[in-house]
C-alpha positions in Angstrom: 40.7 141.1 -78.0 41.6 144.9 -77.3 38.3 147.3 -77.2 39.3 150.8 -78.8 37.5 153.4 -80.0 39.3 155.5 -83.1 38.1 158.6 -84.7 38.2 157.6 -88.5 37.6 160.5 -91.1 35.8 162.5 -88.8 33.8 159.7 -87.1 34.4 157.8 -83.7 34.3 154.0 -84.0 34.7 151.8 -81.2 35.8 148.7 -82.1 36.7 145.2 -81.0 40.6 144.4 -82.1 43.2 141.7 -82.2 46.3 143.1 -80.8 48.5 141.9 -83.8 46.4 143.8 -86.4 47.8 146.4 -88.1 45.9 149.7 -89.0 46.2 148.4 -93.1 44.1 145.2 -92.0 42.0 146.7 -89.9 40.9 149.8 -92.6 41.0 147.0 -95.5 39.7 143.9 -94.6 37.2 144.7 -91.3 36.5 148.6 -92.1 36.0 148.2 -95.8 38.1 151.6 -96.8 39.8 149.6 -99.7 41.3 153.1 -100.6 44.5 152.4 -98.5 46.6 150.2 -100.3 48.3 147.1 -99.6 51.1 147.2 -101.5 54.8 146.1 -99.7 53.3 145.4 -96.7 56.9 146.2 -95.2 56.6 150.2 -95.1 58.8 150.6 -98.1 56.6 151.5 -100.5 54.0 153.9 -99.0 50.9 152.9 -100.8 49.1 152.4 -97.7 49.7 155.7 -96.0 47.5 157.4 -93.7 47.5 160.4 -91.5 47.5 159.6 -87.6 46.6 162.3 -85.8 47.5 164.9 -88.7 51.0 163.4 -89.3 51.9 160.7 -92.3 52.1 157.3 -91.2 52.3 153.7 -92.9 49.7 151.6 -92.2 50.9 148.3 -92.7 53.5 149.3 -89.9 50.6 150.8 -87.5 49.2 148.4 -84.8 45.4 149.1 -84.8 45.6 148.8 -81.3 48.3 151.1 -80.8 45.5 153.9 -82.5 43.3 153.8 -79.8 42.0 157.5 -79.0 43.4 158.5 -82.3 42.2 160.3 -85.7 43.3 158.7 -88.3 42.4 159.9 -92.2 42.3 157.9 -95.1 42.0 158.6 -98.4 38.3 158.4 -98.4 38.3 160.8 -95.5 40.5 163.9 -97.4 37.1 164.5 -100.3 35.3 165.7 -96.7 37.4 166.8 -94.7 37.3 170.5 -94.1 35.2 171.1 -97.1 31.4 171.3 -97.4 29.2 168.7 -99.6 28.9 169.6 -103.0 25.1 168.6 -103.7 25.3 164.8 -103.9 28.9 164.8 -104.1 31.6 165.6 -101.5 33.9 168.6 -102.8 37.5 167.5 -103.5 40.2 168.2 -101.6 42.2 170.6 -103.6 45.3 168.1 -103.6 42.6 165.8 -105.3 41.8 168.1 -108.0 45.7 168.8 -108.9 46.3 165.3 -109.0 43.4 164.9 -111.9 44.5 168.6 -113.4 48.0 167.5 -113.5 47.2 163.4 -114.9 49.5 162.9 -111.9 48.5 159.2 -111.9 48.8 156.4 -114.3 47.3 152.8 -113.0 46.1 154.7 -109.7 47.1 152.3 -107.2 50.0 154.6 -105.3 47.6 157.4 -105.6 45.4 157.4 -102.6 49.3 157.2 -100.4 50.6 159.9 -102.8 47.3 161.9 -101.9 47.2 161.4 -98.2 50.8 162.1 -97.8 51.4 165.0 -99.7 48.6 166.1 -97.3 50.8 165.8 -93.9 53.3 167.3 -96.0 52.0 170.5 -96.5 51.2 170.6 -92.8 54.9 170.0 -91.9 57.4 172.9 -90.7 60.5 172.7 -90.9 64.0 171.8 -93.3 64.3 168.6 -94.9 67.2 167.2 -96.0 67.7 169.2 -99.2 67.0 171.9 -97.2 70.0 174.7 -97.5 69.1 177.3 -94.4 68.5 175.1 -91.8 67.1 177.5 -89.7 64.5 178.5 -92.3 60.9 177.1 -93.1 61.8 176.6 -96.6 59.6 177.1 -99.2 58.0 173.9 -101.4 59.9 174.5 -104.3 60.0 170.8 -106.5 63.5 169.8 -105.1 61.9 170.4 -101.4 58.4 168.3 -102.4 60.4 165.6 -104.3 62.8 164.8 -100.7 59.7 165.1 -98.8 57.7 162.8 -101.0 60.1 160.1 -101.1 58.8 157.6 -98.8 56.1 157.0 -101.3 56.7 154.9 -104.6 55.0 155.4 -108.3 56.1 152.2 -109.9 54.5 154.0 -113.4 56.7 156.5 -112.8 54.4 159.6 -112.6 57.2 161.6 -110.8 56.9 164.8 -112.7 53.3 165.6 -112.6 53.1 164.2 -109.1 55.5 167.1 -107.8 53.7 169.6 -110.1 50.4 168.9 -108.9 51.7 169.3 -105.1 53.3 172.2 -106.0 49.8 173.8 -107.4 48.5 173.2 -104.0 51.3 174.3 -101.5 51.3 177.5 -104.4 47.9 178.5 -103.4 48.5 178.8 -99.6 46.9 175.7 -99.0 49.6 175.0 -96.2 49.1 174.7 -92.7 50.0 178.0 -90.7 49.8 181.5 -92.3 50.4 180.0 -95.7 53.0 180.8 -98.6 54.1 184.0 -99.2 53.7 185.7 -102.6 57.3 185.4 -103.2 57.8 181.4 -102.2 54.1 180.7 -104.2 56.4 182.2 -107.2 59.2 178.7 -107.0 56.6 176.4 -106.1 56.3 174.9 -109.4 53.1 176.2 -111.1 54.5 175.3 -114.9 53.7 172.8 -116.7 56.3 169.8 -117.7 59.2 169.4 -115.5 59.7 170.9 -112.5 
């Protein structure tokens, strides 16, 4: 056994951990944050992401012992963090709140990866690979959200509203940095339908 101490969703927690557990186990079956997902359990699918120190990561792939010293978020950790309490309630996180304006779920179980990754997304810098100025920090127009979102899976298909309700978000200036200028916030896909 491995004795490691992580920072999960804000709070350190030392723990005692068997070097062949990954970070999906650990958060699942000994932590009880059933938010991450199991679903491929091969890093294909990207229902069990979580953020590692502020960057996307799949948990199933993740050695819990590899996290030691780390801050990992979960799903359950993204209603808190960086907002206040809302009476009883935690305030959403305003990629929580797109997701139910938008109906940018269907069964739900993708949603929590969706969520947390589309969360290090709007943190990221940088061209992706639909990217045409590669010297440019392009803005998160739907063709630019759908390349960077592609690591994660709907199996119902909820595509279209997934991409609309991200691009509500990175709209607003709710990316990392100085935010979106006016001019970007205008292609981020604010309409309705299809992006």
């Amino acid at each position: 056994m491995a004795e490691i101490t992580i920072r999960l969703n804000g709070t350190d927690v030392p723990l005692s951990v068997d070097p062949r557990t990954s970070l999906l186990d650990l958060l699942r079956e000994r932590l009880g944050l059933t938010g991450t997902k199991k679903g491929c359990d091969h890093g294909q699918c990207g229902a069990c992401t979580v953020l590692i120190d502020g960057r996307r990561a799949n948990a199933c792939l993740a050695l819990a012992v590899a996290q030691d010293g780390a801050d990992v978020t979960t799903v359950e950790g993204l209603t808190s963090a960086g907002h206040p309490p809302d009476g009883e309630n935690e305030a959403l996180h305003p990629l929580q709140a797109a997701f139910i304006e938008r109906d940018a779920f269907q069964c739900g179980y993708c949603t929590p990866g969706q969520l947390c990754s589309a969360a290090g997304m709007l943190a990221e810098r940088g061209p992706s690979a639909v990217t045409a100025d590669l010297t440019a920090d392009p803005a998160l127009v739907p063709e630019e959200i759908r390349e960077r979102m592609s690591g994660n899976l709907c199996r119902c298909g909820a595509y279209v509203n997934i991409v609309a309700a991200i691009g509500d978000v990175a709209g607003s200036g709710a990316r990392a940095g100085d935010g979106v200028r006016a001019t970007e916030r205008a292609g981020a896909g604010s309409g309705r339908g299809a992006p």
